[in-house]
PDB file of N, CA, C, O and CB in Angstrom:
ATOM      1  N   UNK A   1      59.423 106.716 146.418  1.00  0.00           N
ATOM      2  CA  UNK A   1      60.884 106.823 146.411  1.00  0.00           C
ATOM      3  C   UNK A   1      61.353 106.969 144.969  1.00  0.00           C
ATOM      4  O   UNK A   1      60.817 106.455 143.987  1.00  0.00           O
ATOM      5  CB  UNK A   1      61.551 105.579 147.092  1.00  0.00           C
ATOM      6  N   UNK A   2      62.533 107.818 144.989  1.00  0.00           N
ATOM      7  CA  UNK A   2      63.064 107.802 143.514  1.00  0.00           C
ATOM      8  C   UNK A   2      63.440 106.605 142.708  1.00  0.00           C
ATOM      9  O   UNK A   2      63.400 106.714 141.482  1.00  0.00           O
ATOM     10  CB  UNK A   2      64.184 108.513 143.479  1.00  0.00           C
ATOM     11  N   UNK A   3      63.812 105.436 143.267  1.00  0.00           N
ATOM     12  CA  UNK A   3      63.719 104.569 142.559  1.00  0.00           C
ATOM     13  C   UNK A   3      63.130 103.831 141.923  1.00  0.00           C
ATOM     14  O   UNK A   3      63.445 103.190 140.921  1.00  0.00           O
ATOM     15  CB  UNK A   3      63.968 104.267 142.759  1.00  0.00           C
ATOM     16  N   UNK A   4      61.683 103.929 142.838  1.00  0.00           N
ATOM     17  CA  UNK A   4      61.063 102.613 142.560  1.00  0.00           C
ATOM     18  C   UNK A   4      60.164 104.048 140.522  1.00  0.00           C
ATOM     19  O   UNK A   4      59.770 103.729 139.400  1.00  0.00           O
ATOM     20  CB  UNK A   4      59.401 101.680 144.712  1.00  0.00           C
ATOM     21  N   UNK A   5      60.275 105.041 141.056  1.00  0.00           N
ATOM     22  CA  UNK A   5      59.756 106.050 139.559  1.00  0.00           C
ATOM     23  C   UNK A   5      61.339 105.048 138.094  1.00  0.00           C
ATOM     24  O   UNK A   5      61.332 104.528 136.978  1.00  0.00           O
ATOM     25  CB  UNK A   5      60.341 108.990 140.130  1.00  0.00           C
ATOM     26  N   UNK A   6      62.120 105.293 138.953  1.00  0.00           N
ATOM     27  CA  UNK A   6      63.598 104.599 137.771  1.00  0.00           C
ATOM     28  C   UNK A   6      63.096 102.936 137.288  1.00  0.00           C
ATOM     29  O   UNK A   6      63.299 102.530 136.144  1.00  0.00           O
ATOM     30  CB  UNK A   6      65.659 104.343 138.997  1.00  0.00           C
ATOM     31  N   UNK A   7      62.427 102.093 138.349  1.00  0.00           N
ATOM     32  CA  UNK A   7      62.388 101.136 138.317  1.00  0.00           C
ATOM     33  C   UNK A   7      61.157 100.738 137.205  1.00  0.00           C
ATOM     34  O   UNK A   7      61.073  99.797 136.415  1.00  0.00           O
ATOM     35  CB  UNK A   7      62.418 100.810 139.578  1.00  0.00           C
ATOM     36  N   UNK A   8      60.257 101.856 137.491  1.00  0.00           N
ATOM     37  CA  UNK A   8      59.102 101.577 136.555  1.00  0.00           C
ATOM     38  C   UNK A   8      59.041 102.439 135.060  1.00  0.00           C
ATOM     39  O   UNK A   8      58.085 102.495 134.288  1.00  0.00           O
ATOM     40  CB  UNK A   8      57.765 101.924 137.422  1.00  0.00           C
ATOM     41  N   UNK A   9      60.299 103.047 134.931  1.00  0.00           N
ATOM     42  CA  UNK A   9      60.804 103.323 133.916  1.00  0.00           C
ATOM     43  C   UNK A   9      60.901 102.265 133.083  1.00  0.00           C
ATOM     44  O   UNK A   9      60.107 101.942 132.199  1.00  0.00           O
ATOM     45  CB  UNK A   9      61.799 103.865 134.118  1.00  0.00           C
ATOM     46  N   UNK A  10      62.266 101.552 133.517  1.00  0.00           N
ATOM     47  CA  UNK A  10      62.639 100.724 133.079  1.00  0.00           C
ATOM     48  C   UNK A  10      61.956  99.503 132.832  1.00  0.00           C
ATOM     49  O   UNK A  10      62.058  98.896 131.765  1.00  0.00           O
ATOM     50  CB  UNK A  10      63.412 100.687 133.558  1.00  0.00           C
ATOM     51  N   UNK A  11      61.395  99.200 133.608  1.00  0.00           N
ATOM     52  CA  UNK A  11      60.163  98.209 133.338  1.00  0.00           C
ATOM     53  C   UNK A  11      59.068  98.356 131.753  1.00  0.00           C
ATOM     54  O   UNK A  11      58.742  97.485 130.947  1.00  0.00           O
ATOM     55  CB  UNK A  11      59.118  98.532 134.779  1.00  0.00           C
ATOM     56  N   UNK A  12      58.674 100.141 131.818  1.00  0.00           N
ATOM     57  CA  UNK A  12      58.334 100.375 131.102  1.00  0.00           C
ATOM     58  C   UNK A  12      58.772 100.316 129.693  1.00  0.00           C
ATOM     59  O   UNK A  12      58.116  99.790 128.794  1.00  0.00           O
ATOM     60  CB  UNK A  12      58.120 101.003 131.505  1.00  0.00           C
ATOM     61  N   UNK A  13      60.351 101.099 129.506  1.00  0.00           N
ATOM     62  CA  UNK A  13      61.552 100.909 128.340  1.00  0.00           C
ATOM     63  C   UNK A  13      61.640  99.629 127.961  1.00  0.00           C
ATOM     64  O   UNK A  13      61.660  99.518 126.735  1.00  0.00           O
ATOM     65  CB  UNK A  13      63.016 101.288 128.769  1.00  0.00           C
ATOM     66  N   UNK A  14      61.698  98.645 128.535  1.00  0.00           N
ATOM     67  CA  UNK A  14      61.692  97.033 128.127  1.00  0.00           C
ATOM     68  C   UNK A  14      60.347  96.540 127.821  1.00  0.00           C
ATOM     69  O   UNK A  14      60.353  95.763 126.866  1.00  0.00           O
ATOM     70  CB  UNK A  14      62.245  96.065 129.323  1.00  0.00           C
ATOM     71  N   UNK A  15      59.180  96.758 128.346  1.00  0.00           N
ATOM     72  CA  UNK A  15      58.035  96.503 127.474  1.00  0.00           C
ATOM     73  C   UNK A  15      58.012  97.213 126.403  1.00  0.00           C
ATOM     74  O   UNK A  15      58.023  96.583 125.345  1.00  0.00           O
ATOM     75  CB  UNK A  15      56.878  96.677 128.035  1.00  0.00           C
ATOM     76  N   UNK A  16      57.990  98.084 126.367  1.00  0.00           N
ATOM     77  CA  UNK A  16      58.186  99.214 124.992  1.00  0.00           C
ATOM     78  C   UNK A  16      58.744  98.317 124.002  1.00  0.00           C
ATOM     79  O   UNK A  16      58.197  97.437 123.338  1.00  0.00           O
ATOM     80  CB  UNK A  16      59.365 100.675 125.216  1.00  0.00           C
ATOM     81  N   UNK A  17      60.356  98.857 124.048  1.00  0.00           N
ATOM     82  CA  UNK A  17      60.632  97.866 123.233  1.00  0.00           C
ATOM     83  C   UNK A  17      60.951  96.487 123.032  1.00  0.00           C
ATOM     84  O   UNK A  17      62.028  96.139 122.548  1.00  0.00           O
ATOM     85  CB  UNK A  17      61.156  98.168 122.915  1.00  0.00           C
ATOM     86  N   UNK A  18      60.175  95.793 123.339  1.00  0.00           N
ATOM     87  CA  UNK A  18      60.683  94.059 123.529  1.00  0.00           C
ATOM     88  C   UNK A  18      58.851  94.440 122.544  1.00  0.00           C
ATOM     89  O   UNK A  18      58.996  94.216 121.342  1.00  0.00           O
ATOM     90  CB  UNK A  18      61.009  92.778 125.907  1.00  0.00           C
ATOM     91  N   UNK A  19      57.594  94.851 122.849  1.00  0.00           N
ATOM     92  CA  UNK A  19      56.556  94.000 122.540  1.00  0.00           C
ATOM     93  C   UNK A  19      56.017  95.055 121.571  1.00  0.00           C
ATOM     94  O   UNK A  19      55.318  94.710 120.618  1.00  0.00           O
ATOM     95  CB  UNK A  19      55.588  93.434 123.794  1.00  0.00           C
ATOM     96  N   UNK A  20      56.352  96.427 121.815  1.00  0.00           N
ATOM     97  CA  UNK A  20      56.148  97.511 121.299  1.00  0.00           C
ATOM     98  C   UNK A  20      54.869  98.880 121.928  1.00  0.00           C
ATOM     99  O   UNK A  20      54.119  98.295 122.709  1.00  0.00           O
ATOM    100  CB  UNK A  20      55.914  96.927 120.020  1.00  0.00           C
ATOM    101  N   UNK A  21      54.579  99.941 121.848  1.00  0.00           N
ATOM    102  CA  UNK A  21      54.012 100.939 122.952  1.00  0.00           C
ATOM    103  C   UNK A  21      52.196 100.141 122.394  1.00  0.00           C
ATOM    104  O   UNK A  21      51.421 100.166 123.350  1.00  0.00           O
ATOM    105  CB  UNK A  21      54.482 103.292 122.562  1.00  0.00           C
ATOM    106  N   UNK A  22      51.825  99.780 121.636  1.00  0.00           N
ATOM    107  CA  UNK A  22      50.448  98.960 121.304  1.00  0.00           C
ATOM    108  C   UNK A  22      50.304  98.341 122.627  1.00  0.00           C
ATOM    109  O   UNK A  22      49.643  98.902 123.501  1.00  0.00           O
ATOM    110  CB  UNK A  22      50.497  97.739 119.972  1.00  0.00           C
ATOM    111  N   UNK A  23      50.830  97.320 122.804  1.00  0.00           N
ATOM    112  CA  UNK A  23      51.134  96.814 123.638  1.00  0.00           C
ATOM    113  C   UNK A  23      51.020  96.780 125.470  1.00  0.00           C
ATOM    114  O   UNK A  23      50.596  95.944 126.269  1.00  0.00           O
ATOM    115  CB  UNK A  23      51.891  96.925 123.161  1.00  0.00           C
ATOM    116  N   UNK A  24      51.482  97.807 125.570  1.00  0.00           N
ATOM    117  CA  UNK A  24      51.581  98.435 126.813  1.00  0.00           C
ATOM    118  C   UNK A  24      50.291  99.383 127.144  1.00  0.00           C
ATOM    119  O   UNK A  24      49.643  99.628 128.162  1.00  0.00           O
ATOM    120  CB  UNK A  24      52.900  99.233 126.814  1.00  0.00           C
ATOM    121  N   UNK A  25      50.244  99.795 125.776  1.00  0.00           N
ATOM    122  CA  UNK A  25      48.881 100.686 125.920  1.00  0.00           C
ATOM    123  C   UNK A  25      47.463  99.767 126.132  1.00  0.00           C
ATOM    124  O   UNK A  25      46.466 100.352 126.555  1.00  0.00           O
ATOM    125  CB  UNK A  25      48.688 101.641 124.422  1.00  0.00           C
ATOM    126  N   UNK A  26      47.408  98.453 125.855  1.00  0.00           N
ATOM    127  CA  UNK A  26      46.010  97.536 125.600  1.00  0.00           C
ATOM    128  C   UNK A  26      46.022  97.441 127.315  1.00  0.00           C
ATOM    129  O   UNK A  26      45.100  97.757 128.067  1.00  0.00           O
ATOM    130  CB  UNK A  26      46.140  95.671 124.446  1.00  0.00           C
ATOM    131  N   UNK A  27      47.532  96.836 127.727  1.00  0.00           N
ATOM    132  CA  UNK A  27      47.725  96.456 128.979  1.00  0.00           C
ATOM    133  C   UNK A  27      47.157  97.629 130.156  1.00  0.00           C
ATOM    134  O   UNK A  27      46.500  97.419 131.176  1.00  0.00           O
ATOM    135  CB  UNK A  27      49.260  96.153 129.048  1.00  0.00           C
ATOM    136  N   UNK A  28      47.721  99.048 129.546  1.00  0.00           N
ATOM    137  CA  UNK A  28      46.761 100.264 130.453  1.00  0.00           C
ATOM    138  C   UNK A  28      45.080 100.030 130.827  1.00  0.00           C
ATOM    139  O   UNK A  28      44.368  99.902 131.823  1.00  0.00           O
ATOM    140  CB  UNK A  28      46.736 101.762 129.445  1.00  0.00           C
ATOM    141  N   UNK A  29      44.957 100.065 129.314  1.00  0.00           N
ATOM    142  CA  UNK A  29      43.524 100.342 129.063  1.00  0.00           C
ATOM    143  C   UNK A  29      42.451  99.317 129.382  1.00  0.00           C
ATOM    144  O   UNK A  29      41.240  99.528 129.323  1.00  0.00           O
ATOM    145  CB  UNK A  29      43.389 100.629 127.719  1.00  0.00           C
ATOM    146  N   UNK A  30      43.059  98.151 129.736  1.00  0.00           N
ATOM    147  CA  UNK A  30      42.717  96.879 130.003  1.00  0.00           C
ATOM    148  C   UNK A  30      42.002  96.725 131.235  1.00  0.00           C
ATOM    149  O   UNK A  30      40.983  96.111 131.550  1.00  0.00           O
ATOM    150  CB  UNK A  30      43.798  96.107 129.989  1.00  0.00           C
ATOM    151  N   UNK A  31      43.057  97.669 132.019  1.00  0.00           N
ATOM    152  CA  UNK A  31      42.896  97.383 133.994  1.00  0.00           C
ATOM    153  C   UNK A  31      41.948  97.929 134.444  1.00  0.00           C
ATOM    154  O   UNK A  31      42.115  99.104 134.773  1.00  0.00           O
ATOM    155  CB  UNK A  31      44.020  97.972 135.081  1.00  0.00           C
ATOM    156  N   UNK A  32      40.551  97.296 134.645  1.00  0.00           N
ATOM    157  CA  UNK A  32      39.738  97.725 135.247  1.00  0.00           C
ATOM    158  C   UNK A  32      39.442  96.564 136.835  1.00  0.00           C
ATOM    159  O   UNK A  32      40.018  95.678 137.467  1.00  0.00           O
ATOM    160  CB  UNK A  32      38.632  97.947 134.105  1.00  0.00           C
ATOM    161  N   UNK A  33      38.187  97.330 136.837  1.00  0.00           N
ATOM    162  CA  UNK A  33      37.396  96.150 138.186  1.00  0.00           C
ATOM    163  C   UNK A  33      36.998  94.478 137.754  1.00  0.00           C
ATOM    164  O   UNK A  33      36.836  93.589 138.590  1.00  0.00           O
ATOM    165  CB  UNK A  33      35.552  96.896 138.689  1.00  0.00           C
ATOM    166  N   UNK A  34      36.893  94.308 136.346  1.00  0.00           N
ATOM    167  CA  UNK A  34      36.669  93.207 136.321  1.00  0.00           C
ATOM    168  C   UNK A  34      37.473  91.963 136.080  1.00  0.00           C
ATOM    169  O   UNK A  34      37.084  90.798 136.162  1.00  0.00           O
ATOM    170  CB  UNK A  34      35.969  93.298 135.758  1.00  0.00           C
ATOM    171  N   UNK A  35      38.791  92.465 135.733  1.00  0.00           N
ATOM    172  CA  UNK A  35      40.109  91.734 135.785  1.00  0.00           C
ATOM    173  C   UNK A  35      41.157  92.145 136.433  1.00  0.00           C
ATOM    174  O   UNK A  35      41.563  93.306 136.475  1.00  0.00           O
ATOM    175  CB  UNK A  35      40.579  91.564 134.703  1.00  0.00           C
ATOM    176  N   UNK A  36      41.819  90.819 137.172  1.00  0.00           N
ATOM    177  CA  UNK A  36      43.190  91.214 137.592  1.00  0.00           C
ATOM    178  C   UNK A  36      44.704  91.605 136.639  1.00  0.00           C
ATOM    179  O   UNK A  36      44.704  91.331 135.439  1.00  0.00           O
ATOM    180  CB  UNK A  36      43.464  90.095 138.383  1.00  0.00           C
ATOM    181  N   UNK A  37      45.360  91.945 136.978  1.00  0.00           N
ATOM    182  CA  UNK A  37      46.800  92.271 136.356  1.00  0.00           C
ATOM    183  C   UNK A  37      47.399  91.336 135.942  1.00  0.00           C
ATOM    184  O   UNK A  37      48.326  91.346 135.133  1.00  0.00           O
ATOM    185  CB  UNK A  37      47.713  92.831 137.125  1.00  0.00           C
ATOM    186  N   UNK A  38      46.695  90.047 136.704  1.00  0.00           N
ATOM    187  CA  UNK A  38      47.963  89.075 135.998  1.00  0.00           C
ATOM    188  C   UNK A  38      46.912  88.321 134.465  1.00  0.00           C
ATOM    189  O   UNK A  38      47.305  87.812 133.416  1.00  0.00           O
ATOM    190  CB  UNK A  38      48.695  87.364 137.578  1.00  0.00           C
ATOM    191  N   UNK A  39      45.721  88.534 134.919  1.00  0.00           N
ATOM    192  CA  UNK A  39      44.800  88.030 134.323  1.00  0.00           C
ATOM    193  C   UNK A  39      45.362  88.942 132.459  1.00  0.00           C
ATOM    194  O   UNK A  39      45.448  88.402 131.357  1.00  0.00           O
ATOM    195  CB  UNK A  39      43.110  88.444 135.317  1.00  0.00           C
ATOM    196  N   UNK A  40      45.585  90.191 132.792  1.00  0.00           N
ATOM    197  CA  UNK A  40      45.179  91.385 131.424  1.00  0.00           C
ATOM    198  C   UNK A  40      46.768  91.206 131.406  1.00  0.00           C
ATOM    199  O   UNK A  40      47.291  91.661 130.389  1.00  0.00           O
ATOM    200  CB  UNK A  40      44.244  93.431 131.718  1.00  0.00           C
ATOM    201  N   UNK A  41      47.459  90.747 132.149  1.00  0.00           N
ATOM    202  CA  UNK A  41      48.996  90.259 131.530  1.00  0.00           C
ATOM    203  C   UNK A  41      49.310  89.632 130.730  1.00  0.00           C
ATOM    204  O   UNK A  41      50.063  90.041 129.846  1.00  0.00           O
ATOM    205  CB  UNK A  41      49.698  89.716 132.082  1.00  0.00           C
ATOM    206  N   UNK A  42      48.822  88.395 130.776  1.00  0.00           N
ATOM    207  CA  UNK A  42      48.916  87.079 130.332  1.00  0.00           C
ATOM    208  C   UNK A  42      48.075  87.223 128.857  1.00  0.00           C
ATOM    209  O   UNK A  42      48.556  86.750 127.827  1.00  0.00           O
ATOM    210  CB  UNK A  42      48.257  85.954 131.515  1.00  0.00           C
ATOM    211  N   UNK A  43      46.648  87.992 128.875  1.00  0.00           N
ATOM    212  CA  UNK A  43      45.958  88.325 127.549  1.00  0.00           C
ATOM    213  C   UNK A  43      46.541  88.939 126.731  1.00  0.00           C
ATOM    214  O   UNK A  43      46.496  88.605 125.547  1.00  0.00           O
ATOM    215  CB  UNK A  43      44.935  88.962 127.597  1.00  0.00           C
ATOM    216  N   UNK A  44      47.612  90.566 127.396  1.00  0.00           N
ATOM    217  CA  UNK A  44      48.085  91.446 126.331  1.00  0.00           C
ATOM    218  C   UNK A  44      49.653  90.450 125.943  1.00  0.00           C
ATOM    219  O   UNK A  44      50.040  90.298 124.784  1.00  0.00           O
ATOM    220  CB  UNK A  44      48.322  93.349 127.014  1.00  0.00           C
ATOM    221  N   UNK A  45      50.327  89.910 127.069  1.00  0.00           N
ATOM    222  CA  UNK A  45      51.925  89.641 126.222  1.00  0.00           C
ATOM    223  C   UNK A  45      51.801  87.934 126.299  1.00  0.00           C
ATOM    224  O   UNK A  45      52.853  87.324 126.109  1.00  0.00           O
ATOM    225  CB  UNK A  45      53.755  90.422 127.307  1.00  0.00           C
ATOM    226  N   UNK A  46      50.665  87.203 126.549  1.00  0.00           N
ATOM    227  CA  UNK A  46      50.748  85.790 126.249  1.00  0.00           C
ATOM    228  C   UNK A  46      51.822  85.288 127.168  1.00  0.00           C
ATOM    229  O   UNK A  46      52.542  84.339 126.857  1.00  0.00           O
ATOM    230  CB  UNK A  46      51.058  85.492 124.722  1.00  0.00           C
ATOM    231  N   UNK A  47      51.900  85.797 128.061  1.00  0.00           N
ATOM    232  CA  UNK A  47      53.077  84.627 129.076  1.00  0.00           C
ATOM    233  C   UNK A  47      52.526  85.180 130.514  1.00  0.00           C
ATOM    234  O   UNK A  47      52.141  86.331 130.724  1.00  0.00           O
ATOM    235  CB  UNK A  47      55.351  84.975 128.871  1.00  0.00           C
ATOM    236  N   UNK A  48      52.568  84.232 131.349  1.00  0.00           N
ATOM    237  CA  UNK A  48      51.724  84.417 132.694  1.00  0.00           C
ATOM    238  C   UNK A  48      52.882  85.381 133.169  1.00  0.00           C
ATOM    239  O   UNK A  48      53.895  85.444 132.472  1.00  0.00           O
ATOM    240  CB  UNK A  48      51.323  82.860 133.801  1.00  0.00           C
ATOM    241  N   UNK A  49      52.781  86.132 134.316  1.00  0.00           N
ATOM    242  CA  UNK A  49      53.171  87.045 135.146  1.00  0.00           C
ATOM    243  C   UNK A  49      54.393  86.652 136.331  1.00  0.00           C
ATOM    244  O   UNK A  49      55.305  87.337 136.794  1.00  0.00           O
ATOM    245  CB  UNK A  49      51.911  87.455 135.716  1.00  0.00           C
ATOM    246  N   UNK A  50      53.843  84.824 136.662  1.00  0.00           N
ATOM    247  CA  UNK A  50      54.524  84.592 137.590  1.00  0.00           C
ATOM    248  C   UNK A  50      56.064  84.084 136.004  1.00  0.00           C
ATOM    249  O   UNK A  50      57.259  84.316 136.188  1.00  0.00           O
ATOM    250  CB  UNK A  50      53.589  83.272 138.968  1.00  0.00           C
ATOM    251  N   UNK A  51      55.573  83.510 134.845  1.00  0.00           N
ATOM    252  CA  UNK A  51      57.051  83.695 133.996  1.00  0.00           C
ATOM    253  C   UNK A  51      57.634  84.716 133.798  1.00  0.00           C
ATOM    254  O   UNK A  51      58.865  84.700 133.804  1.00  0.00           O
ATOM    255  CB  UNK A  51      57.090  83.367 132.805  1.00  0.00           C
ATOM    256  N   UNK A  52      56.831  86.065 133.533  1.00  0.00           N
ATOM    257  CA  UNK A  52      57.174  86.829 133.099  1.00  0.00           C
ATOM    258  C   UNK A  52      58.189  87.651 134.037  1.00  0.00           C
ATOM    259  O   UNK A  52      59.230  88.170 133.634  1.00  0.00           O
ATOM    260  CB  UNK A  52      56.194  87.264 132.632  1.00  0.00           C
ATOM    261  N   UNK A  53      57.743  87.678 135.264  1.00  0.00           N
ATOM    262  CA  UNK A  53      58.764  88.453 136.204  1.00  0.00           C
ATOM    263  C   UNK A  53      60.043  88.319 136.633  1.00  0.00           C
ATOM    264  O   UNK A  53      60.607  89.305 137.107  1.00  0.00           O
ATOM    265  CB  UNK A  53      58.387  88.520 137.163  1.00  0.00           C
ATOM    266  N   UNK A  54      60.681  87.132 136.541  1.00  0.00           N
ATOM    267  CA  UNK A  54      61.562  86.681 136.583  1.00  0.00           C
ATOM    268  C   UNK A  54      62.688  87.566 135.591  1.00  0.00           C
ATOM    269  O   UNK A  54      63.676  88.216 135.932  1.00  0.00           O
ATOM    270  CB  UNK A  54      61.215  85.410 136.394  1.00  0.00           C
ATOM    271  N   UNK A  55      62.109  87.305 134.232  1.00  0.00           N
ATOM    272  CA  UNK A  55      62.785  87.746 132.966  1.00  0.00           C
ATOM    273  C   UNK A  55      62.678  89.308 133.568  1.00  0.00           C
ATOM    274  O   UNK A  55      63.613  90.107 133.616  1.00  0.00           O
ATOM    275  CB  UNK A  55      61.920  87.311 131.280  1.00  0.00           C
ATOM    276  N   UNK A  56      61.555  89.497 133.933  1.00  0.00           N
ATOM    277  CA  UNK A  56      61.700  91.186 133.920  1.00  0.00           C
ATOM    278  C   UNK A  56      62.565  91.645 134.925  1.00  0.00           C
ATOM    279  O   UNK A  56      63.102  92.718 134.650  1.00  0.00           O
ATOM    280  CB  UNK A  56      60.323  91.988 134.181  1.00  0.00           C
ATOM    281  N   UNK A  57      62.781  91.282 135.723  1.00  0.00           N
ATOM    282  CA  UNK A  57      63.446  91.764 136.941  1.00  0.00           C
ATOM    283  C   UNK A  57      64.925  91.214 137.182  1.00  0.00           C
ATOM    284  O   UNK A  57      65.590  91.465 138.187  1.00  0.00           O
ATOM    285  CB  UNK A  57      62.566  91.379 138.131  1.00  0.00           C
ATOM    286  N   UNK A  58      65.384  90.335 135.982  1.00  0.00           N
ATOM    287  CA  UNK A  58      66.817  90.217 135.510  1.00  0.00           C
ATOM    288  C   UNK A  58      67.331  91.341 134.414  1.00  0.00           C
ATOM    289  O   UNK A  58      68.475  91.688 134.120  1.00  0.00           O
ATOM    290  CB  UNK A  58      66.968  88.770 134.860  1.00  0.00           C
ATOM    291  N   UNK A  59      65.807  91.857 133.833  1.00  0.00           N
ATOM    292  CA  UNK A  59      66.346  92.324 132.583  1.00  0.00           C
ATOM    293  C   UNK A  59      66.657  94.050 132.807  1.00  0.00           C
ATOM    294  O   UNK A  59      67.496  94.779 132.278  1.00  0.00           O
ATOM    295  CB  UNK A  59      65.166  91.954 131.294  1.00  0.00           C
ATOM    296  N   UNK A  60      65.438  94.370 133.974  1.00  0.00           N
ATOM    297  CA  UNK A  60      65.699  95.946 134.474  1.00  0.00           C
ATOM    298  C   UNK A  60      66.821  95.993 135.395  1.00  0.00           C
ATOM    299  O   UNK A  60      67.591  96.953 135.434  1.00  0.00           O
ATOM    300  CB  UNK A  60      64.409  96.629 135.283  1.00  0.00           C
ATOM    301  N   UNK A  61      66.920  94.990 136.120  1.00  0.00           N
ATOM    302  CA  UNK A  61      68.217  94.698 136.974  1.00  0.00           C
ATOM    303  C   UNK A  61      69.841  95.195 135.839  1.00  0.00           C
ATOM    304  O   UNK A  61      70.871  95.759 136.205  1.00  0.00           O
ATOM    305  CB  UNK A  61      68.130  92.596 137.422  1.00  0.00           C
ATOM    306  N   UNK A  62      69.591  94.877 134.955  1.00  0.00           N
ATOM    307  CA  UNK A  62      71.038  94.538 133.915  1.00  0.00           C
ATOM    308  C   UNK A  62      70.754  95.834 133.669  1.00  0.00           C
ATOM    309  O   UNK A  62      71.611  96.585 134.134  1.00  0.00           O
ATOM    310  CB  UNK A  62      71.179  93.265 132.419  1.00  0.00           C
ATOM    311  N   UNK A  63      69.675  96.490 132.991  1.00  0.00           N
ATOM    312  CA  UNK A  63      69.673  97.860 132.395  1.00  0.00           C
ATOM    313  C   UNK A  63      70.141  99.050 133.586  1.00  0.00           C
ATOM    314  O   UNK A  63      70.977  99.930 133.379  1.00  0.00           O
ATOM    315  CB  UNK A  63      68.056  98.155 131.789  1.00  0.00           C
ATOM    316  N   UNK A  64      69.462  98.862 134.738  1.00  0.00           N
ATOM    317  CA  UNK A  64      70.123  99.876 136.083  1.00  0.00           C
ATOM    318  C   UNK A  64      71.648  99.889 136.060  1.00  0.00           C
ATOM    319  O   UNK A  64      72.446 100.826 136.053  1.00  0.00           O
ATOM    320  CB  UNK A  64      69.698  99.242 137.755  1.00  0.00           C
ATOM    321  N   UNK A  65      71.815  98.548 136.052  1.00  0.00           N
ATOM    322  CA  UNK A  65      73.457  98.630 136.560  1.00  0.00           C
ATOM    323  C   UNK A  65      74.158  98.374 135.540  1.00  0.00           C
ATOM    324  O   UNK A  65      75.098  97.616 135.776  1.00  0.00           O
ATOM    325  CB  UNK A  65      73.984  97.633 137.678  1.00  0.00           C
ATOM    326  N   UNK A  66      74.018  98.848 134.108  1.00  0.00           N
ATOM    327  CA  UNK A  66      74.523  99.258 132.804  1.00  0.00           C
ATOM    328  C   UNK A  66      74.367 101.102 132.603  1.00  0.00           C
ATOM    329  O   UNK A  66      74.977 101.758 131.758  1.00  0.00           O
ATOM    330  CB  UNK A  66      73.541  98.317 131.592  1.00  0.00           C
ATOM    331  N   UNK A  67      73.514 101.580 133.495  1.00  0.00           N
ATOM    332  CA  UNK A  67      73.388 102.820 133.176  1.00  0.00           C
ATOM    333  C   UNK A  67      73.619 103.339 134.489  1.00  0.00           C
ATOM    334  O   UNK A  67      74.224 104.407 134.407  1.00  0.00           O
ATOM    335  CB  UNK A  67      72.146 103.190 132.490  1.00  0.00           C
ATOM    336  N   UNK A  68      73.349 102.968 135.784  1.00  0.00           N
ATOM    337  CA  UNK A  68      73.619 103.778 137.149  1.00  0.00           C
ATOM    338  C   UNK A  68      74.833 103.228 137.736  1.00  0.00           C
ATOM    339  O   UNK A  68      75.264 103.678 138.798  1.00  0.00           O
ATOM    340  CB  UNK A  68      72.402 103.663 138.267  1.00  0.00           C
TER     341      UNK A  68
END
């Protein structure tokens, strides 16, 4: 669906700049078979996944409905 491509934009735009594209890129390159996502989460931005989502999904929330 078109949103959920907007949603992971934005998701993306706020990691970008909040930690910087280094960052996001370790987190790519990271995801294989021998670790989970929350596991290579918590390694690349130092805050577990179940904290982190919260913040994230207030913060893409504010950016959608500042721009759509």
């Amino acid at each position: 669906h078109d949103d959920s491509y907007l949603l992971g934009h934005l998701f993306f735009e706020y990691l970008v700049g909040e930690y910087g594209f280094d960052k996001y890129s370790e987190l790519l390159k990271s995801h294989n078979r021998d670790a989970t996502f929350r596991d290579i989460f918590l390694k690349v931005y130092g805050i577990t996944w179940k904290e982190a989502s919260p913040i994230l999904a207030r913060t893409v929330s504010r950016m959608f409905l500042e721009r759509y």
